[in-house]
C-alpha positions as CSV (number, residue, x, y, z in Angstrom):
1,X,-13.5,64.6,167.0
2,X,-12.4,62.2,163.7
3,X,-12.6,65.9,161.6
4,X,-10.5,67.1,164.4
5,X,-7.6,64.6,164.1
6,X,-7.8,64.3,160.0
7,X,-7.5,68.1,159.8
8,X,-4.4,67.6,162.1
9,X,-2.8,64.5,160.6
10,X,-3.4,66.9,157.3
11,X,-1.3,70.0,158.7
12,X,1.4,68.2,159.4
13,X,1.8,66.2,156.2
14,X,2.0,69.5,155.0
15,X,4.5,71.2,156.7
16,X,6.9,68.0,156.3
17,X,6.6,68.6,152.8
18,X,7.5,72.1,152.9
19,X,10.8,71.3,154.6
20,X,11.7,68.5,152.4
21,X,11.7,70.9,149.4
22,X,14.6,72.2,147.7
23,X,15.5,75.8,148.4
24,X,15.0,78.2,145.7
25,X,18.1,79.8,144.3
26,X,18.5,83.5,144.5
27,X,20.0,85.0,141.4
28,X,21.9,88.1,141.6
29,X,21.3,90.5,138.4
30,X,24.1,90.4,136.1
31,X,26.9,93.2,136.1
32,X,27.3,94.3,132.8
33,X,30.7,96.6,132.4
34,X,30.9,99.9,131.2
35,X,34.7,99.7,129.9
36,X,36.4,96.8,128.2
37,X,39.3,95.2,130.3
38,X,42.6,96.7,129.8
39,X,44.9,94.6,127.4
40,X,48.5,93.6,128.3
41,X,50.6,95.1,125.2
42,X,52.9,92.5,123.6
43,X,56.5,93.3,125.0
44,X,58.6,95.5,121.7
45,X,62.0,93.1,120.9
46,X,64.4,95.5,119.4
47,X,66.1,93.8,117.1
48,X,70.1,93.4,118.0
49,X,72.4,96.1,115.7
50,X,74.4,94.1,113.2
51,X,78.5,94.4,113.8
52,X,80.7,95.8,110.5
53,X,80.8,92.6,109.8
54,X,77.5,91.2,109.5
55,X,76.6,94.9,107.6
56,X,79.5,93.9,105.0
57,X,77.8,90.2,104.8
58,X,74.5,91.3,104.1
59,X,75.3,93.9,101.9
60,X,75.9,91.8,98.0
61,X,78.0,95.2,97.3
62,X,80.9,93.6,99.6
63,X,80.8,90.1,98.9
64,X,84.8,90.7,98.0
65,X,85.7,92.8,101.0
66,X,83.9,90.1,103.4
67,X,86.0,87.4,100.8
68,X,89.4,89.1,101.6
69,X,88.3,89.7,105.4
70,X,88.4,85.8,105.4
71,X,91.4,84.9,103.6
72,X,93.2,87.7,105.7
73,X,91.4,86.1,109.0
74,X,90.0,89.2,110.3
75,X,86.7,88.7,110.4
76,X,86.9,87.7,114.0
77,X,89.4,91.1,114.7
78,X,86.4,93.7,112.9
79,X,83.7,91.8,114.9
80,X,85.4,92.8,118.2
81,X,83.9,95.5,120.4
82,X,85.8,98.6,118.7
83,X,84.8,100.6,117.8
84,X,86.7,100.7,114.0
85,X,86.0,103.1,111.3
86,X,86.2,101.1,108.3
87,X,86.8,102.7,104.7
88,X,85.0,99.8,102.7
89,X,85.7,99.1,98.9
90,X,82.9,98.2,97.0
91,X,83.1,95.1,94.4
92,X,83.4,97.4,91.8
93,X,86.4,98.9,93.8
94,X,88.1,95.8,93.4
95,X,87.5,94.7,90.5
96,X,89.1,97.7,89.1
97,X,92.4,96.9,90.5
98,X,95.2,96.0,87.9
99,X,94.1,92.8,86.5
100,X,95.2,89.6,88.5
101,X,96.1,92.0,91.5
102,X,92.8,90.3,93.5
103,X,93.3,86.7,93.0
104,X,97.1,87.4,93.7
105,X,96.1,88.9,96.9
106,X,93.8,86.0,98.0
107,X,96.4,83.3,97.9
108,X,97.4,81.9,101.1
109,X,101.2,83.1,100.5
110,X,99.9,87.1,100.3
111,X,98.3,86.7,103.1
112,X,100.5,89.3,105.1
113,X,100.3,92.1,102.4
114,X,96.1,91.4,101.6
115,X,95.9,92.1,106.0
116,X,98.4,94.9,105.5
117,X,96.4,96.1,102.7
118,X,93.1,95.8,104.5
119,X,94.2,97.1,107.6
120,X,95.3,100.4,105.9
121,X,91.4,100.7,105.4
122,X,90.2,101.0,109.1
123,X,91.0,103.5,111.5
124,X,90.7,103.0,115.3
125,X,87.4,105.0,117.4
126,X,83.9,105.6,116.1
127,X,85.0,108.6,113.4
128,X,81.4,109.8,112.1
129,X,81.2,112.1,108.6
130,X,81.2,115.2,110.6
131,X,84.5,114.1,111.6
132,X,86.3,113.3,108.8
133,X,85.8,116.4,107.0
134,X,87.6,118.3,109.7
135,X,90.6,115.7,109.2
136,X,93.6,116.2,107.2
137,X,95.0,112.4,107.9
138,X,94.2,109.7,110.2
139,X,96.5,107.3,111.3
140,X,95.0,103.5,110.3
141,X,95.1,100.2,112.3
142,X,98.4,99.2,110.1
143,X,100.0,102.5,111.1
144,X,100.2,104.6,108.6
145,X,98.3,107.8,108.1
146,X,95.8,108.2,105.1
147,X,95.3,111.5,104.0
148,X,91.9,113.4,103.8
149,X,90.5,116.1,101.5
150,X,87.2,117.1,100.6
151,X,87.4,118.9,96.6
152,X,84.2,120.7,95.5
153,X,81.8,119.3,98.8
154,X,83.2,115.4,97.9
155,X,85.2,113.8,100.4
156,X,88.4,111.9,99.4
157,X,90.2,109.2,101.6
158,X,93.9,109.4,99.2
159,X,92.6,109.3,96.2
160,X,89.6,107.5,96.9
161,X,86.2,109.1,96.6
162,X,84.0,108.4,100.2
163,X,80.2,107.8,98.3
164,X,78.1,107.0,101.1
165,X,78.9,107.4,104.6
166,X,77.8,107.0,108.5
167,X,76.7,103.3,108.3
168,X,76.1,102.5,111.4
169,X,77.2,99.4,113.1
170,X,77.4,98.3,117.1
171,X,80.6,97.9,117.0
172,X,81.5,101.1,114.3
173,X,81.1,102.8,111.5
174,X,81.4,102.6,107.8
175,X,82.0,104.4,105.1
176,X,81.9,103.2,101.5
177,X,84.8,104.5,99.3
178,X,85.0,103.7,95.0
179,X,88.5,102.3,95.2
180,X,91.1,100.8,97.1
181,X,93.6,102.6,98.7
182,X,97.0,100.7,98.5
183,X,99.7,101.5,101.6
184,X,102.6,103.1,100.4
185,X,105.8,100.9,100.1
186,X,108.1,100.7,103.3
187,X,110.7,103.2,102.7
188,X,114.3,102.2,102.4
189,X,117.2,102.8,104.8
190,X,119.6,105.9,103.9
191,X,122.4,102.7,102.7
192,X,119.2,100.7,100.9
193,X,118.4,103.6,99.0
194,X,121.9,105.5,97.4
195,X,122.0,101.6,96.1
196,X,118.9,101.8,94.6
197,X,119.3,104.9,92.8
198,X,122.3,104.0,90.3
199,X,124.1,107.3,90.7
200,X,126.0,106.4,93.9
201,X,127.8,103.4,93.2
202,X,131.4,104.8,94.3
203,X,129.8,106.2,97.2
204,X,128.6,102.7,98.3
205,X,131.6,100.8,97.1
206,X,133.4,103.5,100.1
207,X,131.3,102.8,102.8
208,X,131.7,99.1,102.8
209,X,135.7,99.9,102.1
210,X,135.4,101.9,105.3
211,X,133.1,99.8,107.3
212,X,130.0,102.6,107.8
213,X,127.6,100.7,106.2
214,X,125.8,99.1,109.1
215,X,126.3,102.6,110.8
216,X,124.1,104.3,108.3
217,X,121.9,101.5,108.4
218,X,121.0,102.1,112.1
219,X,118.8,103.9,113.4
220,X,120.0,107.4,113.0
221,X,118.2,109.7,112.0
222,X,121.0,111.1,109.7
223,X,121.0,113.5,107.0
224,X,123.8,113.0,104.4
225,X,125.3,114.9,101.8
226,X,125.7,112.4,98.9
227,X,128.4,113.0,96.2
228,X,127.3,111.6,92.9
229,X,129.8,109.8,90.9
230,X,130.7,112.1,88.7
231,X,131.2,114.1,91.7
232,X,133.9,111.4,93.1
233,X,134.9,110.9,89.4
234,X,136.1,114.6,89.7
235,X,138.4,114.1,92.1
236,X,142.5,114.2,91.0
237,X,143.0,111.1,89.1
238,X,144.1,107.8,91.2
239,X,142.2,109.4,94.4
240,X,139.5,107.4,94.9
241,X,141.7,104.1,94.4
242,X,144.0,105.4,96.6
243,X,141.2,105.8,99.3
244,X,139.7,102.8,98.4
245,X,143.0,100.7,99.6
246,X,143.2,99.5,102.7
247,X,145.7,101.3,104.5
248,X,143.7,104.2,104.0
249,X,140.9,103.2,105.3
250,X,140.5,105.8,108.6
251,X,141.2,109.1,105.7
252,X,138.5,107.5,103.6
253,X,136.1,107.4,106.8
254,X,136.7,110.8,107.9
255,X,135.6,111.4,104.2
256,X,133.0,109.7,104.4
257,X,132.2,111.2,108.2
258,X,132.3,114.9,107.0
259,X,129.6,114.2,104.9
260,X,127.3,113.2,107.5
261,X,125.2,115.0,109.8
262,X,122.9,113.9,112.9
263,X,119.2,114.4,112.6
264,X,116.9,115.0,109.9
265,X,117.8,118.2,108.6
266,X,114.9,118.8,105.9
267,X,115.9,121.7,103.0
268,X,113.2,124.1,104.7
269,X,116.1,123.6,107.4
270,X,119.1,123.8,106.3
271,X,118.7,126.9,104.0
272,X,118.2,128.7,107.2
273,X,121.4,127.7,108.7
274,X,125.3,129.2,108.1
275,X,126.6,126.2,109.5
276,X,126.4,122.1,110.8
277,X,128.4,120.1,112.6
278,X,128.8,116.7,111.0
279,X,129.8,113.3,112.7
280,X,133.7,113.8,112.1
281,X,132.8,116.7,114.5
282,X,133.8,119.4,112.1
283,X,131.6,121.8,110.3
284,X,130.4,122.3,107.1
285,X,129.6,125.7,106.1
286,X,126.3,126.7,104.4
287,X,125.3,129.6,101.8
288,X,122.3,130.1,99.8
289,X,123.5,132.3,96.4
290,X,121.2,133.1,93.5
291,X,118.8,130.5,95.0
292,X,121.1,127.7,95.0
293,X,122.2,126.5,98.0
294,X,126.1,125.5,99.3
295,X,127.6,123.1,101.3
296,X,131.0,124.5,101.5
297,X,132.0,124.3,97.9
298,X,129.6,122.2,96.3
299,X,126.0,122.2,95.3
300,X,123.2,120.9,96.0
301,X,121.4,119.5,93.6
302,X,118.7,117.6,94.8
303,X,116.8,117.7,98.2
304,X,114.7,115.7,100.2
305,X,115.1,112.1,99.3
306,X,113.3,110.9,102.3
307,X,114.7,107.2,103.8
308,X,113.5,105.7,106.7
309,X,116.5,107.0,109.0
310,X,117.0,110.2,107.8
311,X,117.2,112.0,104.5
312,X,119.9,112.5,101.7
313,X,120.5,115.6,99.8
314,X,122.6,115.1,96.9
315,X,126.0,117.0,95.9
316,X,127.9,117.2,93.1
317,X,131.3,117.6,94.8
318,X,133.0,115.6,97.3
319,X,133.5,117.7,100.8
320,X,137.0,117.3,102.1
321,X,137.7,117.7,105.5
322,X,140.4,119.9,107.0
């Protein structure tokens, strides 16, 4: 009976044991995997295109272009949005100017003619080198036309040689030229320019006797038959006093009148024509002999003389009306 209750008290010492005892952890076999895990790339940061003026900056070839950009303030203009074709001078460009010309330019008093100067290298639009060799001019941001020619497969911007080309900016392009091309001078007024010849001197001293001169430094355009002074030197003696007097002032201006004709009548033009009606509203009659060509009675001698409102062709007799 004693074995009976030990072998009891035994059991369930046991089992009190076995439910105070930690469980026993289960471990899972590892997972080993067969491919290595995919790898996020690093996002690609294109870097930003430069403007024409950050190329010009970087580049040690046009630390004197980017110096004259500055004095001329237009650094801020050619960093705009565009686009702008620019014709860039390298230093050796300017430095081959007449000496002084440069440090002449860069004074603060110049500053109008270096812009003028620099404007006359950059054309408006995004003009590639495909382009430019299908050009004969192109009109530039100061508004005057350069003229383009390509001699023997090299391409010429006046007479600047182009030497690298199609530098490409985000707001552009450039093109590097060996020199720099200079705008040509403003031209003269028909008035301005029989002055600055030296062989009109009597014609001049006329129109201010008759009061035209203003007229024919309008607008126009006019083309004008200019006597010479030996052509009004040929006149009877005591004429051109006489006209020159006051109280002949209205014969002197229909003179003056007949010699004038509205529009810009090149030589190309007039050598076609038998006739033209002239401001005093009567007309002068044309001939071509032997080559030479007539205006009524007298030659002409020279042609073309280009003014900014109109043109002169000189004479070496004075036309009297009838």
């Amino acid at each position: 009976m004693k074995a009976f209750k030990l072998s009891s008290l035994l059991i369930v010492f046991a089992l009190a044991l076995a439910a105070c005892a930690p469980a026993v952890a289960v471990v899972e076999p590892a997972v080993i995997p067969t491919e290595a895990p995919a790898v996020e790339p690093e996002p690609v940061v294109e870097e930003e295109a430069q403007s024409i003026v950050d190329i010009a900056v970087s580049n040690p070839d046009f630390s004197t272009l980017v110096a004259a950009l500055q004095a001329a303030e237009l650094v801020d203009a050619l960093s705009g949005e565009g686009p702008f074709t620019v014709f860039a001078p390298t230093n050796d460009a300017f430095a081959a100017l007449p000496e002084g010309t440069l440090d002449s330019l860069l004074l603060p008093e110049n500053k109008q003619a270096l812009t003028d100067i620099l404007l006359y290298h950059v054309v408006s639009g995004n003009v590639l080198a495909a382009d430019v060799v299908n050009l004969t001019e192109a009109e530039t941001l100061l508004g005057k036309n350069v003229n383009i020619s390509v001699d023997m497969g090299s391409v010429m911007i006046n007479e600047a040689n182009v030497i690298a080309t199609d530098i490409i900016g985000s707001n552009g392009v450039i093109h590097v030229i060996d020199s720099v091309i200079l705008p040509p001078a403003d031209l003269a007024d028909i008035v301005d320019t029989a002055v600055a010849d030296g062989r009109f001197t009597t014609l001049a001293a006329a129109l201010g006797a008759a009061e035209l001169v203003d007229t024919l430094k309008g607008e126009g355009p006019f083309t004008v038959f200019a006597p010479t002074d030996d052509a009004f030197a040929a006149l009877t003696a005591g004429t051109v006093e006489s006209l020159l007097l006051p109280e002949n002032k209205q014969q002197l201006t229909d003179i003056l009148l007949y010699h004038v004709v509205a529009g810009k009548v090149m030589a190309e033009d007039v050598v076609t024509l038998t006739e033209a009606e002239t401001v005093l509203g009567q007309n002068v009659t044309i001939t071509v002999q032997d080559g030479k060509v007539f205006i009524n009675d007298s030659e002409v001698i020279i042609t073309d003389i280009v003014t900014s409102n109109g043109v002169i062709h000189v004479i070496d007799a004075v036309l009297l009306p009838n």
